[in-house]
RODO-2510 file (C-alpha; in nm, 4 decimals, decimal comma):
residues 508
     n   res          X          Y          Z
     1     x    13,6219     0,1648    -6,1255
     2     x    13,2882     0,3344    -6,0132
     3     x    13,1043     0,2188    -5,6825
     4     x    12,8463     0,0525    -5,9053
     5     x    13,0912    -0,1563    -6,0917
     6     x    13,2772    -0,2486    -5,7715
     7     x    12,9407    -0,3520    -5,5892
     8     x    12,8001    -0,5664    -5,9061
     9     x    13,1886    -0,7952    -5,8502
    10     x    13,0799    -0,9377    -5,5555
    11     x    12,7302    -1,0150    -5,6857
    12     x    12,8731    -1,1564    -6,0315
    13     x    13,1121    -1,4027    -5,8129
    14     x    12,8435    -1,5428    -5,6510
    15     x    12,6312    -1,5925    -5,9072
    16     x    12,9293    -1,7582    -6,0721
    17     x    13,0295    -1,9559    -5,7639
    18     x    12,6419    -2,0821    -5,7677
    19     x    12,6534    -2,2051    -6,0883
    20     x    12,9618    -2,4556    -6,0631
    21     x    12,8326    -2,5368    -5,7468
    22     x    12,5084    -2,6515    -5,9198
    23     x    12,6144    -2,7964    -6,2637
    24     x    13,0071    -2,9092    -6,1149
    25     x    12,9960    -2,9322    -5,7325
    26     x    12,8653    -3,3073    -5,7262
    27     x    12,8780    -3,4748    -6,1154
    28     x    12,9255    -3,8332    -6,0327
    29     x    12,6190    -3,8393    -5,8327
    30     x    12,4531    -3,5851    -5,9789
    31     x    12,5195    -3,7819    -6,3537
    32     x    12,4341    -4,1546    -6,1808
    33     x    12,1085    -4,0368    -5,9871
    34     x    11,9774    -3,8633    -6,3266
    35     x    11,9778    -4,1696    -6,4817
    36     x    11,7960    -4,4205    -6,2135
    37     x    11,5498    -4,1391    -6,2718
    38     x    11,5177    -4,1352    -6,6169
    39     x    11,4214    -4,5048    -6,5814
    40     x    11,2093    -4,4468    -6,3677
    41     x    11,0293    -4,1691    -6,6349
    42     x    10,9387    -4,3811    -6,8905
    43     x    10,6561    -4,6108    -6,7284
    44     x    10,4827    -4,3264    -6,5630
    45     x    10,5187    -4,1065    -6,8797
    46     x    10,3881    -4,3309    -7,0555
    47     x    10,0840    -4,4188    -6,8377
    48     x    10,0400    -4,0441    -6,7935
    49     x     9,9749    -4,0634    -7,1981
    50     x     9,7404    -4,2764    -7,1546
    51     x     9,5376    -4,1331    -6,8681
    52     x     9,5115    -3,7753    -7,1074
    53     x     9,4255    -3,9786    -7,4325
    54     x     9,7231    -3,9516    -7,6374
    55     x    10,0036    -4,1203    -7,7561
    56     x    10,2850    -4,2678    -7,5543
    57     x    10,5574    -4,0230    -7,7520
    58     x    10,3875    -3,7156    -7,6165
    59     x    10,4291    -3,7872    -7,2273
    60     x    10,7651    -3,8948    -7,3405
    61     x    10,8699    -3,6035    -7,5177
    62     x    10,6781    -3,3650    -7,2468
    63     x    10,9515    -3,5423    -7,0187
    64     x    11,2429    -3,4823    -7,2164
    65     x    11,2013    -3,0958    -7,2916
    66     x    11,0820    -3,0105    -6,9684
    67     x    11,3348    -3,1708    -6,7743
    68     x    11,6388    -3,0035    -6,9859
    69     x    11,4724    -2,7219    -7,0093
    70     x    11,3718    -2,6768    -6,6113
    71     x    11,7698    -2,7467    -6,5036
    72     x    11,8466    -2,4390    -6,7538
    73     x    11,5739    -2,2192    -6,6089
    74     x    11,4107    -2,3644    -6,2867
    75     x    11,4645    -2,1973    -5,9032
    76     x    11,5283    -2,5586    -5,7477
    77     x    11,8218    -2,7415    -5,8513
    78     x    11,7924    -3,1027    -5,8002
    79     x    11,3916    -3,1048    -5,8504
    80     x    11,2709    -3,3620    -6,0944
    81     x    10,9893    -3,1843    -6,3583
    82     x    10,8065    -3,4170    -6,6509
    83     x    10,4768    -3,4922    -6,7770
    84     x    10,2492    -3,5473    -6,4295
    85     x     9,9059    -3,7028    -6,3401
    86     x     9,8007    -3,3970    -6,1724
    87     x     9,7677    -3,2114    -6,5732
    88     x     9,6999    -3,4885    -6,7336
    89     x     9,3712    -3,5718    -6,6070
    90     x     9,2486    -3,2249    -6,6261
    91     x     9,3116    -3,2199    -7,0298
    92     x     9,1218    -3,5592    -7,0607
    93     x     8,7434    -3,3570    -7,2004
    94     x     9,0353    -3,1029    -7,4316
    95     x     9,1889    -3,4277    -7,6261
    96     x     8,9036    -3,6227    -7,6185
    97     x     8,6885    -3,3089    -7,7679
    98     x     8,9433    -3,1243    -8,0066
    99     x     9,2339    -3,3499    -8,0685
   100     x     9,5964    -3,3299    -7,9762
   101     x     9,6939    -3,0242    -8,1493
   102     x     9,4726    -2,7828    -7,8998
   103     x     9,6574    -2,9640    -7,6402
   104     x     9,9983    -2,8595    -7,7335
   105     x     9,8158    -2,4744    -7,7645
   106     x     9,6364    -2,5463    -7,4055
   107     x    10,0019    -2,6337    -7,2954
   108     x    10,1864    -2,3451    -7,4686
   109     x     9,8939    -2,0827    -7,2808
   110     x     9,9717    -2,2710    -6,9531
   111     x    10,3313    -2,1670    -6,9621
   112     x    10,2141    -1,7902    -7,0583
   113     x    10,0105    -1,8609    -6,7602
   114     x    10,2934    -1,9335    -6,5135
   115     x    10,5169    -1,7064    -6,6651
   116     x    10,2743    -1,4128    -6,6144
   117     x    10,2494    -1,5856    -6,2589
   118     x    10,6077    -1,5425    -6,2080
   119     x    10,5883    -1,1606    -6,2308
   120     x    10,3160    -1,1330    -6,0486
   121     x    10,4998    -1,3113    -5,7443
   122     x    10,2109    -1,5448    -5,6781
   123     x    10,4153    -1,7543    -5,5207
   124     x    10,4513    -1,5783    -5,2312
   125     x    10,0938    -1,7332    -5,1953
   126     x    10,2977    -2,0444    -5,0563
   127     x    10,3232    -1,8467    -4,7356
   128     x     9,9585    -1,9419    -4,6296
   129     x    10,0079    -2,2866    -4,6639
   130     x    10,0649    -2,4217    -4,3061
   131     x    10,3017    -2,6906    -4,2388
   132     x    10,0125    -2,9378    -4,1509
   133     x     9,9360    -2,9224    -4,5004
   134     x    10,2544    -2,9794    -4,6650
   135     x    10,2656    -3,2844    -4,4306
   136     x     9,9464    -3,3919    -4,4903
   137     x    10,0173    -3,3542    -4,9258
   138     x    10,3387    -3,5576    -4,8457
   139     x    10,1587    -3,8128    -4,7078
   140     x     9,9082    -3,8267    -4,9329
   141     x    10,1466    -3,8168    -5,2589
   142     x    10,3133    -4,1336    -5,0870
   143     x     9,9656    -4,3048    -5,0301
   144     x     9,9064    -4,1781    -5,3844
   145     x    10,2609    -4,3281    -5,5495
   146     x    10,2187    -4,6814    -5,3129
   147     x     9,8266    -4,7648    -5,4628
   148     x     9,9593    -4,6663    -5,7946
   149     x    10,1744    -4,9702    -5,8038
   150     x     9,9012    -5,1911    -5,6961
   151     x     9,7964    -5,2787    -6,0633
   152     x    10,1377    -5,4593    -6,1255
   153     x    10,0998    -5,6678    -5,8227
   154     x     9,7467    -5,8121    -5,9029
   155     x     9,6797    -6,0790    -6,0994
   156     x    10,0616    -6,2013    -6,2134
   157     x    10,2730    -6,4794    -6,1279
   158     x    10,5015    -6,5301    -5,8035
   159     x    10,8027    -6,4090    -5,9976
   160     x    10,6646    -6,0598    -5,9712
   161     x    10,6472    -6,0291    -5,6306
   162     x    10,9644    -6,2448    -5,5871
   163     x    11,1337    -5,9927    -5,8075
   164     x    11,0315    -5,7034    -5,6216
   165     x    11,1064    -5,8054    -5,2882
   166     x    11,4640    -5,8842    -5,4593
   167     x    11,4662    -5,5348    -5,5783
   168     x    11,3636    -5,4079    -5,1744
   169     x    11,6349    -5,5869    -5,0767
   170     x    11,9358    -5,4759    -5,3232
   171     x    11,8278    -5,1058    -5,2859
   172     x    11,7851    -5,1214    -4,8582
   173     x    12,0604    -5,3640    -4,8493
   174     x    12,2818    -5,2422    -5,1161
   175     x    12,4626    -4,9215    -4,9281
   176     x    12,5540    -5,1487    -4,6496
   177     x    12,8302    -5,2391    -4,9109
   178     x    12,9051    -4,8917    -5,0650
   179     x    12,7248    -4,5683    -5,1508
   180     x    12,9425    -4,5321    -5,4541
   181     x    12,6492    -4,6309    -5,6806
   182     x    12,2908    -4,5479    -5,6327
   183     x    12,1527    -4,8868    -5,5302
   184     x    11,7940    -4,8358    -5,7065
   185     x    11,9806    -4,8009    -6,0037
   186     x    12,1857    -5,1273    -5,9133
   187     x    11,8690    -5,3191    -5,8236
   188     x    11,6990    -5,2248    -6,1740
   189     x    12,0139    -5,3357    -6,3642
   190     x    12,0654    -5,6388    -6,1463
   191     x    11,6849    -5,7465    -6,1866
   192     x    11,6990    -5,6735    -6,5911
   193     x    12,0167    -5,8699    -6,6205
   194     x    11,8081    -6,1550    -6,4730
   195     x    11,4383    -6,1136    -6,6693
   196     x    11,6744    -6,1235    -6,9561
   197     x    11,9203    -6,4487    -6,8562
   198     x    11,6807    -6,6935    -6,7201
   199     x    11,3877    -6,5257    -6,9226
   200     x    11,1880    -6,4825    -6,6239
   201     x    10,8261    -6,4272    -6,7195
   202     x    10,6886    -6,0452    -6,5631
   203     x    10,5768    -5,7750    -6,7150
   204     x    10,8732    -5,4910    -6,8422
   205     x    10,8866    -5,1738    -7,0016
   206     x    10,7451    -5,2187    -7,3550
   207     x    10,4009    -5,4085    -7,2087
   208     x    10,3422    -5,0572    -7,1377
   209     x    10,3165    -4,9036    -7,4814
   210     x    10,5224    -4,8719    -7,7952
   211     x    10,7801    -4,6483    -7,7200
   212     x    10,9240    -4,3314    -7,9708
   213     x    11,1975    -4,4171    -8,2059
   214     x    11,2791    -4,1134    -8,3297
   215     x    11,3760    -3,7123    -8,1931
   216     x    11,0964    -3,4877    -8,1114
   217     x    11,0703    -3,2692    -8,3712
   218     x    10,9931    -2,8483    -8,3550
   219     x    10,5997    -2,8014    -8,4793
   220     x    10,3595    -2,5205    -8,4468
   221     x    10,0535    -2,6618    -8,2930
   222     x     9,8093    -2,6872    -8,5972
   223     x     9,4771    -2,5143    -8,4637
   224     x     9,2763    -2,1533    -8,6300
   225     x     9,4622    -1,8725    -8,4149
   226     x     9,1324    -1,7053    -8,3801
   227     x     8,9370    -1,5730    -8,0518
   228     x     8,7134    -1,9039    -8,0412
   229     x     9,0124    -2,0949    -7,9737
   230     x     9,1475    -1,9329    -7,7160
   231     x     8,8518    -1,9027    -7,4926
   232     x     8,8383    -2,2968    -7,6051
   233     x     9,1767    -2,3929    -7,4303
   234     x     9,1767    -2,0689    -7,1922
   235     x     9,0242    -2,2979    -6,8902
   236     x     9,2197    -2,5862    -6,9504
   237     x     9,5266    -2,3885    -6,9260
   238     x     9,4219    -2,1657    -6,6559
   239     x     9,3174    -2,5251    -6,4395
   240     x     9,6649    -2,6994    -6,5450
   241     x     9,8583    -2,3452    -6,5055
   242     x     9,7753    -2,3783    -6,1134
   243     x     9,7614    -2,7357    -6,0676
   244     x    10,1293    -2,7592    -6,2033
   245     x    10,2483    -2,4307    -6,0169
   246     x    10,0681    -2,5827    -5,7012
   247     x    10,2193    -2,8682    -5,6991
   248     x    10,5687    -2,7464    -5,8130
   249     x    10,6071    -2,5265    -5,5291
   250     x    10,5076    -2,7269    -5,2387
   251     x    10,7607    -3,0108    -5,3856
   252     x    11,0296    -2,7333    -5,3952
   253     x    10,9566    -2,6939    -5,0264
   254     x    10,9560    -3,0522    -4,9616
   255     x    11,3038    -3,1003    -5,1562
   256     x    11,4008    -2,7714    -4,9543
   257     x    11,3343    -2,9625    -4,6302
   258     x    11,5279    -3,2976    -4,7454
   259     x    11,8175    -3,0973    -4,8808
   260     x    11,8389    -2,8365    -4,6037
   261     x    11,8721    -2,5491    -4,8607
   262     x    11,6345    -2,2626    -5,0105
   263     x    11,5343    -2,2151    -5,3494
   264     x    11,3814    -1,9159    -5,5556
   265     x    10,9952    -1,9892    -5,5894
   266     x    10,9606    -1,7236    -5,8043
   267     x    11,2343    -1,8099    -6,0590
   268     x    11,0594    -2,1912    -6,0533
   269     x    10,7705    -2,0192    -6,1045
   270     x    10,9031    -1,8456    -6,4621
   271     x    11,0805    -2,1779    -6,5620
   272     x    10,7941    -2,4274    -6,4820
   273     x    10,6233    -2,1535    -6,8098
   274     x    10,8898    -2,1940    -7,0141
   275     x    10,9756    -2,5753    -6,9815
   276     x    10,6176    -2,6273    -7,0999
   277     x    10,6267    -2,3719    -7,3691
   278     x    10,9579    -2,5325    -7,5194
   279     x    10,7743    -2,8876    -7,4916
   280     x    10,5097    -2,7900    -7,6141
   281     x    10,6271    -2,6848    -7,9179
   282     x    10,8280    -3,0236    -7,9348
   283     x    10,5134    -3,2445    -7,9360
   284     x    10,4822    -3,2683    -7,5245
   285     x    10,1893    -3,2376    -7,3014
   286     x    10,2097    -2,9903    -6,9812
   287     x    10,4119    -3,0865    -6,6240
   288     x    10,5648    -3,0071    -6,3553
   289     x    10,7551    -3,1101    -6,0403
   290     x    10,7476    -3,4687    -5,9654
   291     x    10,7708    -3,5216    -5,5810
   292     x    10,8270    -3,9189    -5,6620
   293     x    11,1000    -3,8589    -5,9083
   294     x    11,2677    -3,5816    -5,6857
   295     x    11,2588    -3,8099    -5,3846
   296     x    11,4332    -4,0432    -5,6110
   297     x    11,7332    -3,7828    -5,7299
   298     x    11,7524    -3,6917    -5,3792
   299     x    11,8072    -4,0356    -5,2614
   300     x    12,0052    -4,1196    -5,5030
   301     x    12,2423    -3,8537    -5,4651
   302     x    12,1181    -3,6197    -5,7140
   303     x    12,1402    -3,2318    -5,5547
   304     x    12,2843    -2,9871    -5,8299
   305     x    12,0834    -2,8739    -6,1956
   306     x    12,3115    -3,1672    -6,3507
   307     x    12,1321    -3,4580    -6,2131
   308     x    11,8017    -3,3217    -6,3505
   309     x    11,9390    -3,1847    -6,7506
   310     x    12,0643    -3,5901    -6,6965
   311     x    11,7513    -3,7364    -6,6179
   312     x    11,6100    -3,5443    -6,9230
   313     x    11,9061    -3,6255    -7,1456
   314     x    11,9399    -3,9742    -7,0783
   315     x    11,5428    -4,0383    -7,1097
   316     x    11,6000    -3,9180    -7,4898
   317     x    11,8902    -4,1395    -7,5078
   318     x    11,7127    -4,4286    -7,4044
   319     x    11,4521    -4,3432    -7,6423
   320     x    11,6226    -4,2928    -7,9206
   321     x    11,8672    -4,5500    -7,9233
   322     x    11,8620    -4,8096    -7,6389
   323     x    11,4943    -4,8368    -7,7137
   324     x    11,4668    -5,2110    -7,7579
   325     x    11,7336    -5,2581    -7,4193
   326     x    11,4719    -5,0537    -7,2433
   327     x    11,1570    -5,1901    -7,3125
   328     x    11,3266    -5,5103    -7,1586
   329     x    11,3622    -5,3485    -6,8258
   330     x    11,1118    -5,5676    -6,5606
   331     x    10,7942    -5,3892    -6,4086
   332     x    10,9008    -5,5209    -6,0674
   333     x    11,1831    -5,3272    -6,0318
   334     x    11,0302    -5,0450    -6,0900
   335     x    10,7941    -5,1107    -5,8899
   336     x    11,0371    -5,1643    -5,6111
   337     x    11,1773    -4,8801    -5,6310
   338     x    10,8565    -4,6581    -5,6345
   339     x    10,7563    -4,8653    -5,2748
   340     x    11,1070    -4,7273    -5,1811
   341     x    10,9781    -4,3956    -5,2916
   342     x    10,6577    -4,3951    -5,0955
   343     x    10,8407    -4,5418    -4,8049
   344     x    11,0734    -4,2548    -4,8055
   345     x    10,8284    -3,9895    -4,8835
   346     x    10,5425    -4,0629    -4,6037
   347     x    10,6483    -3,8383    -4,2935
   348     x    10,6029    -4,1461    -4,0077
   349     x    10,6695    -3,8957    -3,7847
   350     x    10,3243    -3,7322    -3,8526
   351     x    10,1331    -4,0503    -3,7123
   352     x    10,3057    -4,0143    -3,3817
   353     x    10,2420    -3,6084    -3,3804
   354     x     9,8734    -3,6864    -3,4044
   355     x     9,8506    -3,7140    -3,0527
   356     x    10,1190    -3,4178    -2,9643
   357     x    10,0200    -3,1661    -3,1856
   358     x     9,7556    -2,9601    -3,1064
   359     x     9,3897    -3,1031    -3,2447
   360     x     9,3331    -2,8498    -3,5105
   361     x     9,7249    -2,9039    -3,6669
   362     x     9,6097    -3,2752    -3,6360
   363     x     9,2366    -3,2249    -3,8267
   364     x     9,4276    -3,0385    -4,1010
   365     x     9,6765    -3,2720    -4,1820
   366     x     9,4169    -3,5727    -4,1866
   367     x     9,1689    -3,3990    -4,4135
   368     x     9,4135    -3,3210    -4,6215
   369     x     9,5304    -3,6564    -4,6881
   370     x     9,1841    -3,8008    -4,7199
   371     x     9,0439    -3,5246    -4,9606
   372     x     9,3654    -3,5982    -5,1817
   373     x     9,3887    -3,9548    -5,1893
   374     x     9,0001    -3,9443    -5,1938
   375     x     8,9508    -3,7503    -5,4978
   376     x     9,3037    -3,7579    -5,6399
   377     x     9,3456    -3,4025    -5,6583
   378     x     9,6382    -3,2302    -5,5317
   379     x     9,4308    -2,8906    -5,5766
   380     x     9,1325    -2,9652    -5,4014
   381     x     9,3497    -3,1050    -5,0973
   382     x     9,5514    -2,8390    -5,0462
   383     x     9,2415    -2,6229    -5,0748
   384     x     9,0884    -2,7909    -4,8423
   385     x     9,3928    -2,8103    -4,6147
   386     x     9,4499    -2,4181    -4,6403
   387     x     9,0749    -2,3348    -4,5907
   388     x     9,0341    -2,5440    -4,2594
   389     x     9,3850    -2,3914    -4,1573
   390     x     9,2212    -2,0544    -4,1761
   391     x     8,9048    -2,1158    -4,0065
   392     x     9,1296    -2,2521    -3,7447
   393     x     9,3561    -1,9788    -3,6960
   394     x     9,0692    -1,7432    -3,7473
   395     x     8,8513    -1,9331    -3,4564
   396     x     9,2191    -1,9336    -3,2267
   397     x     9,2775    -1,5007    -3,2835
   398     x     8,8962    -1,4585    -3,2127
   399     x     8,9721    -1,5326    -2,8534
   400     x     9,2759    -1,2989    -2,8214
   401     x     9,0674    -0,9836    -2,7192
   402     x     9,0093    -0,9011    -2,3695
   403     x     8,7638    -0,6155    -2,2611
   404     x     8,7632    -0,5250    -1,8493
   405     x     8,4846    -0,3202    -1,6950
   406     x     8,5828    -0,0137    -1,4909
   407     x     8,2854     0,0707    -1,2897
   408     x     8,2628     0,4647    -1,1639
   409     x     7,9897     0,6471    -1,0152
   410     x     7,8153     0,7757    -1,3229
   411     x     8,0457     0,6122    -1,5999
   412     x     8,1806     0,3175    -1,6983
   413     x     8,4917     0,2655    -1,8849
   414     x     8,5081    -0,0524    -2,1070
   415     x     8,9054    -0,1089    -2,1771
   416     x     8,9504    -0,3047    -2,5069
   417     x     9,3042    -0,4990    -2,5477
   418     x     9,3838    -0,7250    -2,8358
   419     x     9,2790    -0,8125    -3,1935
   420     x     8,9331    -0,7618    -3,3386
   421     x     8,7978    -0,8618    -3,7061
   422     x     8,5461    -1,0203    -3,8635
   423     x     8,5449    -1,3028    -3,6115
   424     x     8,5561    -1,1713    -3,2954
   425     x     8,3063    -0,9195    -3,3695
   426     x     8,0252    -1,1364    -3,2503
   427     x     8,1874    -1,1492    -2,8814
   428     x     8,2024    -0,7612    -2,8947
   429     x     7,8985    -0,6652    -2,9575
   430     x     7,7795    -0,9209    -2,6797
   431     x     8,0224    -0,7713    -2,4134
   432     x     7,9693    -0,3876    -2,4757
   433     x     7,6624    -0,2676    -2,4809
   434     x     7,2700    -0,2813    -2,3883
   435     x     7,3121    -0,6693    -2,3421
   436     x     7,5904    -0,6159    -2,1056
   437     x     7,5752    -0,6587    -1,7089
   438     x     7,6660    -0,2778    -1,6623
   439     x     7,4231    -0,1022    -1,9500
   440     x     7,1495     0,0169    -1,7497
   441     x     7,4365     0,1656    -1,4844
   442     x     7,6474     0,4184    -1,6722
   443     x     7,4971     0,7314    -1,8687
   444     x     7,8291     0,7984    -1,9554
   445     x     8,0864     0,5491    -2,1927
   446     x     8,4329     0,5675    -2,2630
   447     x     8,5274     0,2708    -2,4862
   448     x     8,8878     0,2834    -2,4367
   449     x     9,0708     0,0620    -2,7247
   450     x     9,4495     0,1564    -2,6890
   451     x     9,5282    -0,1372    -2,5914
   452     x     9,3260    -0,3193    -2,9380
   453     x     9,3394    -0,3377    -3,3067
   454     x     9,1125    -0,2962    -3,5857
   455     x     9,1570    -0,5102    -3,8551
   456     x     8,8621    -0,4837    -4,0985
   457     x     8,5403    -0,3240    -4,1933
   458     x     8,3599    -0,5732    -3,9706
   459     x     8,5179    -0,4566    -3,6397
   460     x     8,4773    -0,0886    -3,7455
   461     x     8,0726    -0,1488    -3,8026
   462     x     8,0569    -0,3597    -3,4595
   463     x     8,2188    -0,0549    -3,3146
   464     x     7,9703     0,1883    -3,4526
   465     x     7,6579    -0,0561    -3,3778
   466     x     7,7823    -0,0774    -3,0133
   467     x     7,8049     0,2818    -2,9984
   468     x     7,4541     0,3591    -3,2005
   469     x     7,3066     0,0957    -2,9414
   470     x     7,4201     0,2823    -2,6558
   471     x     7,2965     0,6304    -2,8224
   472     x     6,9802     0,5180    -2,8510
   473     x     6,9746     0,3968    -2,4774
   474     x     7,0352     0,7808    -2,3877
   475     x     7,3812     0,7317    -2,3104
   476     x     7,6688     0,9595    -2,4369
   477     x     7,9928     0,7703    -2,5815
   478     x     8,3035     0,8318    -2,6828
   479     x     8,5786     0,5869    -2,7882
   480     x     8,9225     0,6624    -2,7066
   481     x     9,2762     0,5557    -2,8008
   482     x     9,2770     0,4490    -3,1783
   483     x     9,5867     0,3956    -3,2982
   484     x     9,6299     0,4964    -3,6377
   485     x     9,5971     0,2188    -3,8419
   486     x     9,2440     0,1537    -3,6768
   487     x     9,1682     0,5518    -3,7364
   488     x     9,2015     0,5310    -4,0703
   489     x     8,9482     0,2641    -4,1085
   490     x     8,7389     0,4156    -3,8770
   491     x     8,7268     0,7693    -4,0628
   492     x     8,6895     0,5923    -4,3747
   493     x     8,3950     0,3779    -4,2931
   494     x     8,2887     0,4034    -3,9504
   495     x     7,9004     0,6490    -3,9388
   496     x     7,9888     0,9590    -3,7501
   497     x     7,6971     1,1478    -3,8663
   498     x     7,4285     0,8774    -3,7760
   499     x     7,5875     0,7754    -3,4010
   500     x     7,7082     1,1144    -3,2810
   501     x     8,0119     0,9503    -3,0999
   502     x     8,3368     1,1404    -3,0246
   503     x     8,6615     0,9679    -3,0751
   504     x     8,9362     1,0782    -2,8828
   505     x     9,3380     1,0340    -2,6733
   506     x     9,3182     0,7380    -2,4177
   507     x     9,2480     0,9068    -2,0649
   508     x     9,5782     0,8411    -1,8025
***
């Protein structure tokens, strides 16, 4: 046995211990939780249809294939992926303009997209989201899930709400008995064996729209495969392509947090492409993760790959051949058991933080929520979160420079310590030079920056104007003490030839 053979054993065992662990380590759980969340699919697949324009069998589908295919593929075991808001309301002017079929292209370019993302590692991008965002897109998503029930609680009949505090109660009240059975999954049996008993009259499943009756079936989209088309769907799938990415890794970090594991980014990355390529081609619309639906799982129980291929395999199940049972299922529980999900998913913790965390943490977190629930767009308030995060930090690192004075008889010695960039140049340029208390002292400068660090092309031309300033005031300069990450810069951009300084070591 070579060393190469002997070192791939170890790695093949793990990979091997992985995979029971994620498809056989928990299966009555895993197979139970799947299926409260494949009920819980169907309504908001279906309104999801809706919202882009087409018919109730493609959210449906888009469900189906991409939650299979995702627990093959996907870098977060346990994660819920389907058809999602968040891409369907960006294909909206696409369907309405140029028909379903461009769609199903659109979608099948989105997962080149993300696939092409994958390799690219752009989800190490994640890094620069703070945690006040994620918090603040938590909170928001569970504002988000809470208002989207309100339509089924206006304008019906006492039953309704009767029926979903009776579903509250069964699923909060329900594990005081035993955890052997999800209770959301109890309460929407429970409540259905009632609607269908006493013939209670609320609203159910197939109020929502006609539901498939058949198995998705392997198509080609039917558009010209010529150069006009592609720049058609091209920004349609670029927009979804990061919407769905966006919001599949920051619920992969949020499921991270709930399950106390990691997950690969980058292989979710790769399978959140090819779960929409395969539904695609299967009649679906574009998704992604589902922070509702994986808070559900979660709660439920649901932690391996199993639980998810379940969700997906059941949905198709129910499609196909409990149809009729399932368009029975009441509104209200639902309903119930997406308040549960809000409940769950808003960090309360946050609200009390406001006050302990520092201001700028707090501001971040607040926008962020607003600018989401606001606009209902994930994007935009993350963007918004990220960007305010960065002026932040940027405004906090500006202050982290210090420059002392050494007065001598016919010099002066200005000793630079900590970080300057495009920020903090401002504050340099006011502290060294003709504007400072000492410039009409000293005919001789040593700018000694040792001690500092030059970031960027700004700080390297605030260095060379403070030095050109002090030329021109008949003064002779020389900075000292560059380390070498700062020379290089400087050599590269700073303008020897026009300021005359002299660069040289630190003096002891």
């Amino acid at each position: 046995m070579t060393a190469a053979t002997a070192s791939a054993a170890p790695a093949r065992a793990t990979r091997l211990q992985n995979l029971k662990q994620d498809w056989l380590g928990n299966i009555r759980a895993d197979i139970l939780a799947g299926i409260v969340v494949s009920l819980a699919l169907i309504p908001e697949a279906i309104g999801f249809s809706l919202i882009a324009g087409v018919d109730p069998s493609v959210g449906l589908y888009a469900s189906v294939a991409i939650a299979m295919v995702i627990a093959l593929v996907g870098g977060r075991p346990g994660m819920i992926s389907a058809a999602t808001a968040a891409v369907a309301v960006v294909v909206i002017p696409l369907v309405r303009d140029y028909g379903v079929d461009y769609l199903f292209a659109a979608t099948i370019l989105m997962g080149i997209i993300q696939g092409i993302a994958a390799i690219l590692r752009l989800d190490l991008l994640m890094q620069f989201v703070s945690r006040s965002v994620i918090t603040g897109f938590v909170n928001a998503l569970a504002i988000l899930i809470f208002m989207a029930q309100i339509p089924q609680l206006t304008g019906v009949g006492w039953e309704t709400y009767a029926m979903v505090a009776a579903g509250l109660a069964i699923i909060y009240g329900f594990p005081r008995i035993t955890k052997a059975v999800p209770s959301p999954l109890v309460a929407i049996v429970l409540l259905t064996a009632a609607v269908v008993f006493w013939n209670i009259p609320v609203n159910n499943v197939a109020g929502e729209g006609k539901l498939p009756d058949g198995l998705p079936v392997f198509a080609i989209p039917n558009v010209p495969f010529t150069w006009e088309t592609f720049m058609i769907i091209l920004p349609f799938s670029l927009t979804m392509a990061a919407v769905g990415l966006l919001e599949s890794l920051l619920t992969a970090q949020i499921v991270d947090d709930m399950t106390h594991s990691d997950s690969d980014k980058q292989r979710e990355s790769g399978g959140q492409g090819i779960a929409n390529i395969v539904a695609a081609f299967f009649g679906g619309m574009g998704g992604c993760a589902m922070i509702g639906q994986s808070v559900i799982n979660v709660a439920s129980g649901g932690r391996g790959r199993l639980s998810t291929f379940t969700a997906g395999a059941f949905l198709l199940f129910l499609l196909t051949v409990l149809g009729p049972y399932v368009g029975s299922v009441p509104m209200p529980a639902l309903v119930a058991v997406m308040i549960m999900v809000s409940i769950g998913t808003f960090s309360w913790n946050s609200i009390a933080n406001l006050r302990r965390h520092p201001p700028t943490s707090s501001v971040v977190m607040v926008a962020t929520v607003i600018v989401v629930v606001w606009t209902h767009d994930l994007a935009l308030g993350v963007l918004v979160g990220v960007l305010l995060s960065g002026i932040f930090f940027a405004g906090k690192v500006r202050t982290m420079f210090n420059i002392d004075r050494i007065r001598r008889e016919h010099s002066a010695v200005y000793k630079v310590t900590g970080q300057i960039f495009f920020a903090s140049v401002d504050r340099l340029l006011r502290e060294i030079g003709p504007e400072s208390e000492y410039a009409d002292a000293a005919h001789h400068v040593v700018i000694d920056v040792s001690g500092a660090h030059f970031w960027d092309i700004s700080a390297i031309e605030a260095l060379d104007k403070v030095v050109d300033r002090m030329r021109r005031n008949g003064r002779h300069t020389r900075i000292v003490g560059l380390n070498k990450a700062s020379a290089d810069l400087f050599d590269r951009f700073a303008l020897e030839d026009r300021t005359g300084l002299e660069t040289g070591l630190a003096p002891h």
